[in-house]
PQR file of N, CA, C, O and H, with PARSE charges and radii, in Angstrom:
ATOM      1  N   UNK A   1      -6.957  13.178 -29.827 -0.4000 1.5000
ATOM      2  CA  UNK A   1      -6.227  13.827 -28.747 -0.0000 2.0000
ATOM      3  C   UNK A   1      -6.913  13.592 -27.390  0.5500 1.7000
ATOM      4  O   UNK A   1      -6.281  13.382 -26.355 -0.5500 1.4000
ATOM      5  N   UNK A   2      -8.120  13.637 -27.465 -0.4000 1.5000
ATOM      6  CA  UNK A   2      -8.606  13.755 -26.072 -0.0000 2.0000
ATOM      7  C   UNK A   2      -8.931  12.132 -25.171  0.5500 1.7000
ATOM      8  O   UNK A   2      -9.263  11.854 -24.019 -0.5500 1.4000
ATOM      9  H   UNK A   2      -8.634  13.807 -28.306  0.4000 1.0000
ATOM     10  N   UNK A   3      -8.502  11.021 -26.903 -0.4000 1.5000
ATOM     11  CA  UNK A   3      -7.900   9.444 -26.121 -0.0000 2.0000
ATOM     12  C   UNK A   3      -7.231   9.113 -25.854  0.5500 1.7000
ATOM     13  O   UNK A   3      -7.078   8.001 -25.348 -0.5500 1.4000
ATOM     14  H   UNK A   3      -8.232  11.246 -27.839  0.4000 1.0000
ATOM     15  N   UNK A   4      -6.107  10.327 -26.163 -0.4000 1.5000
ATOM     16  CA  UNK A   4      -4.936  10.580 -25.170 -0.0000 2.0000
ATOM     17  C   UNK A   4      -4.774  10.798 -24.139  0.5500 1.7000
ATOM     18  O   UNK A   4      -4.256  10.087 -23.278 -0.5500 1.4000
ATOM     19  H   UNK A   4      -6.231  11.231 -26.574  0.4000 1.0000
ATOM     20  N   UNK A   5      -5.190  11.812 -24.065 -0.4000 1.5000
ATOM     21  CA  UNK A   5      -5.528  12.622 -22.481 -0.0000 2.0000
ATOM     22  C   UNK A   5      -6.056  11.796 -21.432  0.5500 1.7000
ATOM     23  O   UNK A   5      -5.442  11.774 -20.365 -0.5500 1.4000
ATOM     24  H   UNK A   5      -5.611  12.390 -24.764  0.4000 1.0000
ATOM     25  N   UNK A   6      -7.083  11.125 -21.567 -0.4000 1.5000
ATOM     26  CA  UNK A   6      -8.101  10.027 -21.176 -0.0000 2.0000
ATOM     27  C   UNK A   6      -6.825   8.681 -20.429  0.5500 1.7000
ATOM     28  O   UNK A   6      -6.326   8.521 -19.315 -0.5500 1.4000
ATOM     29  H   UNK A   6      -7.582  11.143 -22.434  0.4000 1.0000
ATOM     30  N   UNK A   7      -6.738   8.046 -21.591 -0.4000 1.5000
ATOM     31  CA  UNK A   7      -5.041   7.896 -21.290 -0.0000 2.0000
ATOM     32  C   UNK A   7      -4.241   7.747 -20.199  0.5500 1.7000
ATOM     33  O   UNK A   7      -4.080   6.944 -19.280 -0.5500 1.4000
ATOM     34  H   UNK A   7      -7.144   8.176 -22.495  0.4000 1.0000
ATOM     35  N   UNK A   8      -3.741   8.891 -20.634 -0.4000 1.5000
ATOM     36  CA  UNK A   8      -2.455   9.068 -19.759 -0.0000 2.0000
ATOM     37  C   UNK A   8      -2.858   9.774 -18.278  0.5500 1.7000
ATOM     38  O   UNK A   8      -2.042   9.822 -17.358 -0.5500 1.4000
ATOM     39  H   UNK A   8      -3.872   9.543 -21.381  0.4000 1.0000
ATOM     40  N   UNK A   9      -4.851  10.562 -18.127 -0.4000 1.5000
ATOM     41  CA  UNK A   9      -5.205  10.804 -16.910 -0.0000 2.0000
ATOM     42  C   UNK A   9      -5.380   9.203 -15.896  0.5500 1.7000
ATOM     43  O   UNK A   9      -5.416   9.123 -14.668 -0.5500 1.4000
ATOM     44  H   UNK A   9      -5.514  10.523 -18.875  0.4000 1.0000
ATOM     45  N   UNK A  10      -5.454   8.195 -16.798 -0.4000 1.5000
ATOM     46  CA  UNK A  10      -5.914   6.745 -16.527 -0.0000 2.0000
ATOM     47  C   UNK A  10      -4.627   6.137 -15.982  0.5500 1.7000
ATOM     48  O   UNK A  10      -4.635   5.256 -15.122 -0.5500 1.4000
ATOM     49  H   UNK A  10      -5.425   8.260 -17.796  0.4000 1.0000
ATOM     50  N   UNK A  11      -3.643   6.590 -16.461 -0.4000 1.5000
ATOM     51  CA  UNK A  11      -2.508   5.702 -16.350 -0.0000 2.0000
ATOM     52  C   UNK A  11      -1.664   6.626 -14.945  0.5500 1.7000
ATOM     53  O   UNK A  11      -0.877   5.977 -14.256 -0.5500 1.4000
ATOM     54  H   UNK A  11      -3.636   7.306 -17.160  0.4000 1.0000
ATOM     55  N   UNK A  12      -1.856   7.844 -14.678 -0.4000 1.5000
ATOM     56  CA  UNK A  12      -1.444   8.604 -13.569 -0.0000 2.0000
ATOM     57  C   UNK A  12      -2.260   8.249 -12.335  0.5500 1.7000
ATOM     58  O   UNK A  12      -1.835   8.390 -11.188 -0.5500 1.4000
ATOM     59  H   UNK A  12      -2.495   8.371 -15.238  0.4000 1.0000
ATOM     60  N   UNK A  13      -3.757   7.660 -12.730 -0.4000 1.5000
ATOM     61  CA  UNK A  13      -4.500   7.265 -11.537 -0.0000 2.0000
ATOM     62  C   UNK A  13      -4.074   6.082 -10.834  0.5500 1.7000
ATOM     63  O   UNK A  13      -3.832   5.955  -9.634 -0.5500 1.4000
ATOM     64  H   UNK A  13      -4.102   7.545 -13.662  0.4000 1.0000
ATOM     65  N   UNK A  14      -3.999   4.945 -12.088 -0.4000 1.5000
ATOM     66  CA  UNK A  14      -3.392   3.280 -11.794 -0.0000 2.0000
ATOM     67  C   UNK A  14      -2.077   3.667 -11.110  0.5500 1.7000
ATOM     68  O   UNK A  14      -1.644   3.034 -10.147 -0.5500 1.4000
ATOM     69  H   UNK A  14      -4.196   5.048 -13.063  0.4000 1.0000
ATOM     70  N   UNK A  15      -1.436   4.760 -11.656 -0.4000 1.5000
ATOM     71  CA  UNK A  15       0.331   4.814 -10.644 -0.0000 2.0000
ATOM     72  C   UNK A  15      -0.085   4.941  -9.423  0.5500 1.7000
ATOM     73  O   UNK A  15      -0.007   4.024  -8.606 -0.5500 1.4000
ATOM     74  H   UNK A  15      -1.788   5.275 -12.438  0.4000 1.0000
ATOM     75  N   UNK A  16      -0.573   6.098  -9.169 -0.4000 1.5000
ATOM     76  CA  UNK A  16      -0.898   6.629  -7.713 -0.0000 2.0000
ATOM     77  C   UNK A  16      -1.805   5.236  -6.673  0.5500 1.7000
ATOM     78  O   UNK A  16      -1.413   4.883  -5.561 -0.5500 1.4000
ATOM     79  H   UNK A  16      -0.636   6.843  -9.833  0.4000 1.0000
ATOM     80  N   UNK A  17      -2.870   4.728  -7.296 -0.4000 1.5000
ATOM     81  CA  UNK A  17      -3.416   4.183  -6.649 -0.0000 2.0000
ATOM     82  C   UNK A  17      -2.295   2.716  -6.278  0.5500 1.7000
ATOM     83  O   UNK A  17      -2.160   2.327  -5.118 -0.5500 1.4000
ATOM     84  H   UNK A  17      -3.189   5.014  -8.200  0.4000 1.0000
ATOM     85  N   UNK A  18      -1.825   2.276  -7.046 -0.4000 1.5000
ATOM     86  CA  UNK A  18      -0.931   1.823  -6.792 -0.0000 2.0000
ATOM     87  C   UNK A  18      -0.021   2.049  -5.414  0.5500 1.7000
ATOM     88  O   UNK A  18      -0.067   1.501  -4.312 -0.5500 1.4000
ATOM     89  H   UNK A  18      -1.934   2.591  -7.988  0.4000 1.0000
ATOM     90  N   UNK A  19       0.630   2.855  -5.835 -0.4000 1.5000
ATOM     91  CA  UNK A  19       2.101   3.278  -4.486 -0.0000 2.0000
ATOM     92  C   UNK A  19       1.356   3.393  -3.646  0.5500 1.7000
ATOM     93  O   UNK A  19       1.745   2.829  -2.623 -0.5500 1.4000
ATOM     94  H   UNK A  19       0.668   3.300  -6.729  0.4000 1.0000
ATOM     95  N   UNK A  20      -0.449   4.313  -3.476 -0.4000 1.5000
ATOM     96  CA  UNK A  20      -1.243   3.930  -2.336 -0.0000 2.0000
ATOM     97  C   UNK A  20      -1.243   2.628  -1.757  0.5500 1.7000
ATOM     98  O   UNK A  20      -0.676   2.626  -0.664 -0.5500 1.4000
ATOM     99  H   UNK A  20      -0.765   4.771  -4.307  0.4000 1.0000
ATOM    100  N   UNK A  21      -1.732   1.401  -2.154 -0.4000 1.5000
ATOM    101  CA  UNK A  21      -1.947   0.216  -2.157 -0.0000 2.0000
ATOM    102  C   UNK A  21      -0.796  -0.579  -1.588  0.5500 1.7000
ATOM    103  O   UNK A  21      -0.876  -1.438  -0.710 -0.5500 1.4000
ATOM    104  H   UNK A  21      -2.193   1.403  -3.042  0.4000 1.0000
ATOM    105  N   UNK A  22       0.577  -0.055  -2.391 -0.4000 1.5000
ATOM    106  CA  UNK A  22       2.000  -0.702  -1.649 -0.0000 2.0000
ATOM    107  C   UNK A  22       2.019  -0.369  -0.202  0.5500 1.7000
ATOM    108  O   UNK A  22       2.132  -1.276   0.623 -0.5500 1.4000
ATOM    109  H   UNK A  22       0.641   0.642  -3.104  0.4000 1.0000
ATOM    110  N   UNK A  23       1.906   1.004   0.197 -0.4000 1.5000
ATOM    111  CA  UNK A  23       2.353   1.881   1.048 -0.0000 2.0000
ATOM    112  C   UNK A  23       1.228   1.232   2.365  0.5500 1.7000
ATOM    113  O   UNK A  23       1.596   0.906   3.494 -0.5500 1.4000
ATOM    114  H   UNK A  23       1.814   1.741  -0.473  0.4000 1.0000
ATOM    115  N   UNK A  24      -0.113   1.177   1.860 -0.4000 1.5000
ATOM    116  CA  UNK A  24      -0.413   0.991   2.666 -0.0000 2.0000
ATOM    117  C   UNK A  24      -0.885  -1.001   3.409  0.5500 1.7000
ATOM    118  O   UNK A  24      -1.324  -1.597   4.393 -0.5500 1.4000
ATOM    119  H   UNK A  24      -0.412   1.442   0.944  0.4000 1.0000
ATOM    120  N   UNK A  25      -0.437  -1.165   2.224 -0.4000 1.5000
ATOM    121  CA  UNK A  25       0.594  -3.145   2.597 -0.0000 2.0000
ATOM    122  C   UNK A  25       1.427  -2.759   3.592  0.5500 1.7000
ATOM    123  O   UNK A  25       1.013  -2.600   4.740 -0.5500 1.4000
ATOM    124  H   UNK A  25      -0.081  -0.682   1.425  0.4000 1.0000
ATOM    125  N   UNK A  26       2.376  -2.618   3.328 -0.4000 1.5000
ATOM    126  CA  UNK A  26       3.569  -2.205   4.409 -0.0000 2.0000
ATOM    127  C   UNK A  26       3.372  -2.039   5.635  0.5500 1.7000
ATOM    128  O   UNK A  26       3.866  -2.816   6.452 -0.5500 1.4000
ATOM    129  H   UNK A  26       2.712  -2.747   2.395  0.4000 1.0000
ATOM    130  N   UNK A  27       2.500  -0.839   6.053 -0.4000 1.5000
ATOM    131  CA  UNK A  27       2.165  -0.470   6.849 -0.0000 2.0000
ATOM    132  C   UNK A  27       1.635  -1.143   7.933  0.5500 1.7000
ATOM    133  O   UNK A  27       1.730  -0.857   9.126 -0.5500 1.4000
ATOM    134  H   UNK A  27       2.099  -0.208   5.390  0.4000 1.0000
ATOM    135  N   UNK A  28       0.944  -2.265   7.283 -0.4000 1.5000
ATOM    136  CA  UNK A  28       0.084  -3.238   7.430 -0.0000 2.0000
ATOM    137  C   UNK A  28       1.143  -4.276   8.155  0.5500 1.7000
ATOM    138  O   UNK A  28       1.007  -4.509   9.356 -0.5500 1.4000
ATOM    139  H   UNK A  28       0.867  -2.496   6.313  0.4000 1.0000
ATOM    140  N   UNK A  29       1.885  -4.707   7.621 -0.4000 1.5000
ATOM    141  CA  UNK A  29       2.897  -5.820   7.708 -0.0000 2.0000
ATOM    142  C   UNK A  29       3.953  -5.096   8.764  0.5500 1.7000
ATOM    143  O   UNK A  29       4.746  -5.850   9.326 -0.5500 1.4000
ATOM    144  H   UNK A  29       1.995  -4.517   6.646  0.4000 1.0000
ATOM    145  N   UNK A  30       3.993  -4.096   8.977 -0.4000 1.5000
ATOM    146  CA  UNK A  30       5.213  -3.393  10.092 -0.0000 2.0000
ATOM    147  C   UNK A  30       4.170  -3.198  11.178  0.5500 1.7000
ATOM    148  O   UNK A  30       4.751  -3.319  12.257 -0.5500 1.4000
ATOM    149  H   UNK A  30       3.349  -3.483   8.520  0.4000 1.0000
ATOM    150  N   UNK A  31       2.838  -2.939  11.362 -0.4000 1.5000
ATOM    151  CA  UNK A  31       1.883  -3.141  12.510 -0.0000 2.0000
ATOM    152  C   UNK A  31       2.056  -4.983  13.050  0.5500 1.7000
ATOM    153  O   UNK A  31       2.407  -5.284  14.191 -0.5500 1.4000
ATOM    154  H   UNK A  31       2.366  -2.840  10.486  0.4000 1.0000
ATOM    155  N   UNK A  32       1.863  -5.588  12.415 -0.4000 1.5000
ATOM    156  CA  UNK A  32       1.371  -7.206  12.481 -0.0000 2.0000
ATOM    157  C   UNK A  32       3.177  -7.145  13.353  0.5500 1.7000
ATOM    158  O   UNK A  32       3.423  -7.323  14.546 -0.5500 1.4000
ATOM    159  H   UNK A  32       1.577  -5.343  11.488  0.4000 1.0000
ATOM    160  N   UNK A  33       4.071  -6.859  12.308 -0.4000 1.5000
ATOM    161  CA  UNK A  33       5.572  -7.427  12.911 -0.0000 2.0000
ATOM    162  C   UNK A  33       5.673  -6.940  14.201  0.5500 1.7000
ATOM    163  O   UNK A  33       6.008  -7.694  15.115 -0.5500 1.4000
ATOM    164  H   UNK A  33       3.870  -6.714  11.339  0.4000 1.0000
ATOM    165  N   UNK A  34       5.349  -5.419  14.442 -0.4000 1.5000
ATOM    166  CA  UNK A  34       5.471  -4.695  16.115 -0.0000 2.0000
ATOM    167  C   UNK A  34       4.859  -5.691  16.805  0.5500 1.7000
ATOM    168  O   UNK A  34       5.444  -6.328  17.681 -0.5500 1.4000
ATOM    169  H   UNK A  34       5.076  -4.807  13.700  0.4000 1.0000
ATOM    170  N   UNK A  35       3.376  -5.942  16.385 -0.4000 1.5000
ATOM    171  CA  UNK A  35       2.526  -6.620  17.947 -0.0000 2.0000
ATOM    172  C   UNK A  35       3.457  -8.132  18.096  0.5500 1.7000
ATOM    173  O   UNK A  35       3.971  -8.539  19.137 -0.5500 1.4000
ATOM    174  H   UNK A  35       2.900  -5.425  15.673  0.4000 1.0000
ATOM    175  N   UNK A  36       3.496  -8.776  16.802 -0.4000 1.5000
ATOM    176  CA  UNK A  36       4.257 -10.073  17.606 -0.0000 2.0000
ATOM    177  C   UNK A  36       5.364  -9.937  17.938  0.5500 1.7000
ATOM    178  O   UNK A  36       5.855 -10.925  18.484 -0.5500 1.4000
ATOM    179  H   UNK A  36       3.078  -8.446  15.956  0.4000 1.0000
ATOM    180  N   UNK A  37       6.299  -8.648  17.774 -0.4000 1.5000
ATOM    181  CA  UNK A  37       7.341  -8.658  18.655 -0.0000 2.0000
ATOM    182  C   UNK A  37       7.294  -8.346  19.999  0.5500 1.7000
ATOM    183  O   UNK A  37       8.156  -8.514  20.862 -0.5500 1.4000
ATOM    184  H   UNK A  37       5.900  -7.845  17.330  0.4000 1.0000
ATOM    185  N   UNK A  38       5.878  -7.740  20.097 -0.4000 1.5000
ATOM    186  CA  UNK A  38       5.843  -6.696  22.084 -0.0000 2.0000
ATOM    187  C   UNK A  38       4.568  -7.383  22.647  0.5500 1.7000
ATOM    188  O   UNK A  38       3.705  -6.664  23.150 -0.5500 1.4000
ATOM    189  H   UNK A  38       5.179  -7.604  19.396  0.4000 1.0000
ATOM    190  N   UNK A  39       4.368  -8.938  22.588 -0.4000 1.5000
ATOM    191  CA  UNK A  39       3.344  -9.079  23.307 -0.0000 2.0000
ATOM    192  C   UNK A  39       3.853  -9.895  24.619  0.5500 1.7000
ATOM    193  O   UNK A  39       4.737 -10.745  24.729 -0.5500 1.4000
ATOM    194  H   UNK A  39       5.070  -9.523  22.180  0.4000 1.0000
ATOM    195  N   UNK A  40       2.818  -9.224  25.737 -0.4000 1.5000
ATOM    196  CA  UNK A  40       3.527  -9.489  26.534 -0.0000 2.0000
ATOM    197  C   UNK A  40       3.553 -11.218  26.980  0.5500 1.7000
ATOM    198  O   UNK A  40       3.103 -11.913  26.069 -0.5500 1.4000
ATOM    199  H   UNK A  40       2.100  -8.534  25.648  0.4000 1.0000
ATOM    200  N   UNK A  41       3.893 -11.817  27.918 -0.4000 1.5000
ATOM    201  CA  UNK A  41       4.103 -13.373  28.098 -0.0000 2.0000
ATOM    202  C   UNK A  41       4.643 -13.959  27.271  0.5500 1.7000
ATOM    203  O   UNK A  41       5.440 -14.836  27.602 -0.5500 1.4000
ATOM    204  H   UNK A  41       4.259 -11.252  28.658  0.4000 1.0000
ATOM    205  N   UNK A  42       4.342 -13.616  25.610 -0.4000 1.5000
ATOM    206  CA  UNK A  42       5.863 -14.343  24.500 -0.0000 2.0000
ATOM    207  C   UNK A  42       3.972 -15.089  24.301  0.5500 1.7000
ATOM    208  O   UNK A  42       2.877 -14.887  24.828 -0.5500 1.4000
ATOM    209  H   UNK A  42       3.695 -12.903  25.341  0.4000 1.0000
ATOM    210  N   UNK A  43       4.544 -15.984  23.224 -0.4000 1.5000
ATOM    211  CA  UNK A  43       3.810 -16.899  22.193 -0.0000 2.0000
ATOM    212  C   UNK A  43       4.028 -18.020  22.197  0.5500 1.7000
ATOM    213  O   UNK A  43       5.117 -18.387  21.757 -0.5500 1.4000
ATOM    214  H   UNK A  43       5.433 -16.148  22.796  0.4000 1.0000
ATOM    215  N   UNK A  44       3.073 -19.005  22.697 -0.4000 1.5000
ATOM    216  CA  UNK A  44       4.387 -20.693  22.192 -0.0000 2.0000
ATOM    217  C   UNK A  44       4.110 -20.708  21.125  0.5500 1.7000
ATOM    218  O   UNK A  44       4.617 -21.536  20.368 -0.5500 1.4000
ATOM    219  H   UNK A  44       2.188 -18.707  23.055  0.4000 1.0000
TER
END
């Protein structure tokens, strides 16, 4: 029972850390997209 528990506390950590990890990709990638859309003079 308690290599259960072990488990499924293991497998609630990998979720979470996870959707952390997505969430904070994203975040990442919608910063990068703002600056090259608002810089000023443009980019060649």
């Amino acid at each position: 029972m308690m290599i259960f528990m072990l488990a499924a506390a293991m497998t609630i950590a990998m979720l979470i850390a996870t959707a952390f990890g997505i969430h904070h990709e994203a975040q990442r990638v919608r910063m990068e997209d703002r600056d090259d859309r608002f810089t000023p003079f443009g980019r060649s």
